[in-house]
Backbone as a ProteinNet text record, in pm:
[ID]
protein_1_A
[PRIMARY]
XXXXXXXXXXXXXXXXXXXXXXXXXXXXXXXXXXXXXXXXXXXXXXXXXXXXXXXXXXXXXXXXXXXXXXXXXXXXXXXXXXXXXXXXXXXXXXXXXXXXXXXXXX
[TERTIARY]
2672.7	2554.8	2459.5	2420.5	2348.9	2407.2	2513.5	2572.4	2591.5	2576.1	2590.8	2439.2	2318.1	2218.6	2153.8	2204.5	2189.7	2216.5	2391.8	2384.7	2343.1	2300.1	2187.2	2039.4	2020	1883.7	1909.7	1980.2	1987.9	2056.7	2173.5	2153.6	2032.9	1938.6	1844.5	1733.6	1712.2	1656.6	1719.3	1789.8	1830.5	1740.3	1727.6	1690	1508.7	1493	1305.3	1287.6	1141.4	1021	938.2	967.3	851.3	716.5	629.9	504.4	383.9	453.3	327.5	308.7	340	307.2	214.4	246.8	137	129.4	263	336.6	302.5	302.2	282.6	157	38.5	-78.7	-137.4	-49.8	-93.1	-52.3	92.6	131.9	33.2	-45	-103.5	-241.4	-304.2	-450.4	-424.8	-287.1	-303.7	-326.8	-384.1	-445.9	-279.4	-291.7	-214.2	-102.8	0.6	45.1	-30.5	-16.1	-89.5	22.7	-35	-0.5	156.1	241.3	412.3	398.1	439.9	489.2	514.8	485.4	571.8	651	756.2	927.4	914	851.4	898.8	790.7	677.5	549.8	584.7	674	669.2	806.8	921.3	1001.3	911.9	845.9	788.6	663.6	590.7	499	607.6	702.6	772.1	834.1	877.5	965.4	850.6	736.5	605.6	566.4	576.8	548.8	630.3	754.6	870.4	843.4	807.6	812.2	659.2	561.7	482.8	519.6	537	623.7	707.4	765.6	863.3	775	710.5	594.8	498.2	474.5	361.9	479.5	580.3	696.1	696.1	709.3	733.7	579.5	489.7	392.1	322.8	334.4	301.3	414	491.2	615.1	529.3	586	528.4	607.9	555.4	549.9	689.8	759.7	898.9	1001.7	951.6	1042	1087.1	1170.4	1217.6	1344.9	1313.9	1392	1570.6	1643.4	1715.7	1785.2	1680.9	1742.9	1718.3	1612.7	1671	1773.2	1861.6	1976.9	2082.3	2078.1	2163.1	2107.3	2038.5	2020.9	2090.1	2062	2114.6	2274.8	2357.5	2480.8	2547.2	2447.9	2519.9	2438.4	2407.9	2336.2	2215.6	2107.7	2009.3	1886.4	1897.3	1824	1655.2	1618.9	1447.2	1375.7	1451.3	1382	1292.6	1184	1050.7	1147.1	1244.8	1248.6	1368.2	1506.6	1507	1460.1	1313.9	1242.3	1212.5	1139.9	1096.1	1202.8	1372.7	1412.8	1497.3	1475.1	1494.7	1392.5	1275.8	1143.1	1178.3	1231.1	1231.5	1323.8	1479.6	1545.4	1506.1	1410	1409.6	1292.3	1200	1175.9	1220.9	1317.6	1430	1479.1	1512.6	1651.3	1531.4	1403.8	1337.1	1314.1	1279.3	1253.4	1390.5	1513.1	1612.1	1627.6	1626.8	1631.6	1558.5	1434.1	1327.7	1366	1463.1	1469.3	1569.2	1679.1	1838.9	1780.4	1655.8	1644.2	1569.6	1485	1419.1	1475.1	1482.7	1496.3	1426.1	1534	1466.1	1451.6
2872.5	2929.1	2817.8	2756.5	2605	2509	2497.7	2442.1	2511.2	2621.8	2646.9	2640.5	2681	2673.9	2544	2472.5	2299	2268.1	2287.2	2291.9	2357.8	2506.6	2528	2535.6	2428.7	2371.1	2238	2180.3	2042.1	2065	2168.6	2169.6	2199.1	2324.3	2358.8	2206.3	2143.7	2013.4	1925.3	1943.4	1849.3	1872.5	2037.4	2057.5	2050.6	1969.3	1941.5	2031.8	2022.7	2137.3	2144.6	2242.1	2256.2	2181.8	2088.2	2068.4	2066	2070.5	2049.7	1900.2	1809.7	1702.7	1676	1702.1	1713.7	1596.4	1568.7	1439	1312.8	1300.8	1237.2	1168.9	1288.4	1236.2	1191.8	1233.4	1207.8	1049.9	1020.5	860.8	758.1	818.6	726.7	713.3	820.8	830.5	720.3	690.2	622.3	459.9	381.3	293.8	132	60.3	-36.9	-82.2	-139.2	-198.7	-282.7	-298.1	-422.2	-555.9	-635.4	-812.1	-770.8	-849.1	-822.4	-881.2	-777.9	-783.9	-940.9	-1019.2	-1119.7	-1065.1	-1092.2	-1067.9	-1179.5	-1277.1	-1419.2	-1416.3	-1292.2	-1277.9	-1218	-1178.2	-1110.2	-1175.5	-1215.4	-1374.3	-1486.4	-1492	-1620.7	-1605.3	-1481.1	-1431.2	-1436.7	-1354.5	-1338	-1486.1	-1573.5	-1656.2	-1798	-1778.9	-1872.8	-1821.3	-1649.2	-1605.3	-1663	-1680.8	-1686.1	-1892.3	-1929.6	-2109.3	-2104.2	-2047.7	-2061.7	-1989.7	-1890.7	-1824.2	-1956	-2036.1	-2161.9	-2265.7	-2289.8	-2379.8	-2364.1	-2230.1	-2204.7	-2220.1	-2178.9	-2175.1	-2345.4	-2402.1	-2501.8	-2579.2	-2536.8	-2631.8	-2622.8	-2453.9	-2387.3	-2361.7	-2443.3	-2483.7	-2597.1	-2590.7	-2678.3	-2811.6	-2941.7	-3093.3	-3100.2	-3056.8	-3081.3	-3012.2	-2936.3	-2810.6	-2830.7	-2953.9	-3013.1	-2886.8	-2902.7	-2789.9	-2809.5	-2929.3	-2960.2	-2929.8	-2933.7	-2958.6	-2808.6	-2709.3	-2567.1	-2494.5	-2591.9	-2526.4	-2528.4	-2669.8	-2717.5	-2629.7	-2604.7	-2530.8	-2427.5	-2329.6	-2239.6	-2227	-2291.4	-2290.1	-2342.4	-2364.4	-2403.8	-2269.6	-2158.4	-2035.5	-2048.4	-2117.6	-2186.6	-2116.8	-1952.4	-1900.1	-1894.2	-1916.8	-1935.3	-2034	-2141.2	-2271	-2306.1	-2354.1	-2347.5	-2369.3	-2549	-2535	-2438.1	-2383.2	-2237.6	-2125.5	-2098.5	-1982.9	-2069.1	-2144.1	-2204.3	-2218.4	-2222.7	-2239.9	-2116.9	-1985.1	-1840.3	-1808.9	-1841.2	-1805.3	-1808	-1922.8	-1994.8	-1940.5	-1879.5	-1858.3	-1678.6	-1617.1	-1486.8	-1474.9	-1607.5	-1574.1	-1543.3	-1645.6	-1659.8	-1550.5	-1508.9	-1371.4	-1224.1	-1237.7	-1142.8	-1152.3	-1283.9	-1288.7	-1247.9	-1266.8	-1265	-1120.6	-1066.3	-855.5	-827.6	-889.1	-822.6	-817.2	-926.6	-1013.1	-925.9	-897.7	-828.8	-706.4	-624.1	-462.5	-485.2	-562.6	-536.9	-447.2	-318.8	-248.7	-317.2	-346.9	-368.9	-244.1
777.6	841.4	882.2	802.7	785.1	923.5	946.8	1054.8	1144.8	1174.3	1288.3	1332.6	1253.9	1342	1329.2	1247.9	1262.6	1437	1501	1630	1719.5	1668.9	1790.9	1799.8	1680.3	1714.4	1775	1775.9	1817.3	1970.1	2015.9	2154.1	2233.1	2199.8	2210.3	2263.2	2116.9	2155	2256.8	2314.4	2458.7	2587.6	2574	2702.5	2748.8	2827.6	2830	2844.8	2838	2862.3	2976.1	3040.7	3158.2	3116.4	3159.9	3092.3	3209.1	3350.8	3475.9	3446.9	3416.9	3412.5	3292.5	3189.1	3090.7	3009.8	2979.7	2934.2	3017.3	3112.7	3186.4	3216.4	3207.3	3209.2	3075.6	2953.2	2837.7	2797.5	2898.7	2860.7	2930.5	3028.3	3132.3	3056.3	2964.9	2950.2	2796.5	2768.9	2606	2665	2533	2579	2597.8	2629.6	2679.9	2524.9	2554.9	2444.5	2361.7	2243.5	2164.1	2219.3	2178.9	2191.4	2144.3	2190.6	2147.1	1973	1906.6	1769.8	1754	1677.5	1556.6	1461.7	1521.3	1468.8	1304.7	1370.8	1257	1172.1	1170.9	1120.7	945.6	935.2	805.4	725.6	829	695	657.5	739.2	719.4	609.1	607	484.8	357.6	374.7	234.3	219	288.3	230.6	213.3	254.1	215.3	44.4	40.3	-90.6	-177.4	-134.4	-235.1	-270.5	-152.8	-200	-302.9	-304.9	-346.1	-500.6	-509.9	-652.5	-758.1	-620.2	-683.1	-731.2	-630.3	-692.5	-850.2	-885	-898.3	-1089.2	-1056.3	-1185.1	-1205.7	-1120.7	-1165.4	-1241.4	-1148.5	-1212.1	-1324.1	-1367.8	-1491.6	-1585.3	-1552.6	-1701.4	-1752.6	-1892.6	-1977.2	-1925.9	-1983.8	-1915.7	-1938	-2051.2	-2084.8	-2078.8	-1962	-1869.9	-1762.8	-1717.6	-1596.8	-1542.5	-1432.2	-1333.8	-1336.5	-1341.8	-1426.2	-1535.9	-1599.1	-1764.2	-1804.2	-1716.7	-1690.8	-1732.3	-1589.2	-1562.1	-1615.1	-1732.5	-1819.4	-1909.2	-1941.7	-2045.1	-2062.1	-1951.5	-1905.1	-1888.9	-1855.7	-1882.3	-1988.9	-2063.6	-2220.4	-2323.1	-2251.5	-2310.4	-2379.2	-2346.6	-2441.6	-2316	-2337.5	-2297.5	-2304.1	-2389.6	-2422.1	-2415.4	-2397.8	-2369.8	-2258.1	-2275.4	-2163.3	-2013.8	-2036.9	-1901.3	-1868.7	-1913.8	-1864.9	-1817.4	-1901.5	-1869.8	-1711	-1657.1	-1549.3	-1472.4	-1462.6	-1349.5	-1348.7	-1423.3	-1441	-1340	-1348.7	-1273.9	-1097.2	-1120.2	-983.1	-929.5	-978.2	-950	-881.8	-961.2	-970.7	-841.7	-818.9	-701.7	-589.1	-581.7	-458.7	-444.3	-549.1	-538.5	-516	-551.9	-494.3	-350.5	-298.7	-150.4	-49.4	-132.4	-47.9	-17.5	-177.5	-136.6	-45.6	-58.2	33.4	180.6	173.9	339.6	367	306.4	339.6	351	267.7	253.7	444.5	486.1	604.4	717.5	814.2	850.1	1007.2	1114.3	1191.7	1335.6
[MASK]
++++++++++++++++++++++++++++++++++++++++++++++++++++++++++++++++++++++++++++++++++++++++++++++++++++++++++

């Protein structure tokens, strides 16, 4: 039942509408385009957010939390260690900016 009047609302919707020009005078009375969109306006916000996120991990790790010795840490399972936590940080920025970037809908 659901499908059938699914298609005859949607043939239905094909066919225009008489309007006298109504449409017409309504596209002419709206006001001009805005300035053309920046396409590169919103990677370039998120992936400035995301270097600054990197930065901000690194500089607020403690002195003996080298970005490095992180990662060594990290693959020898030595999860809690300052500079782990700091290149976990860094890492989790990145991988947030990247979802953000792959989810974008253009």
């Amino acid at each position: 039942m659901t499908d059938r009047l699914d298609e005859i609302l949607r043939n239905d919707a094909q066919h225009a509408l008489p309007d006298a020009g109504f449409s017409a005078r309504v596209m002419r009375a709206l006001p001009a385009p805005a300035l053309r969109s920046r396409r590169w306006l919103q990677p370039a916000l998120i992936l400035g957010s995301a270097l600054a996120g990197c930065l901000l991990a690194v500089l607020l790790a403690p002195a003996e939390a080298g970005i490095t010795q992180g990662f060594a840490d990290l693959m020898h399972l030595k999860l809690f260690t300052p500079a782990a936590i700091a290149g976990l940080a860094m890492a989790a920025a990145l991988l947030v900016s990247a979802v953000v970037l792959a989810a974008e809908a253009d």
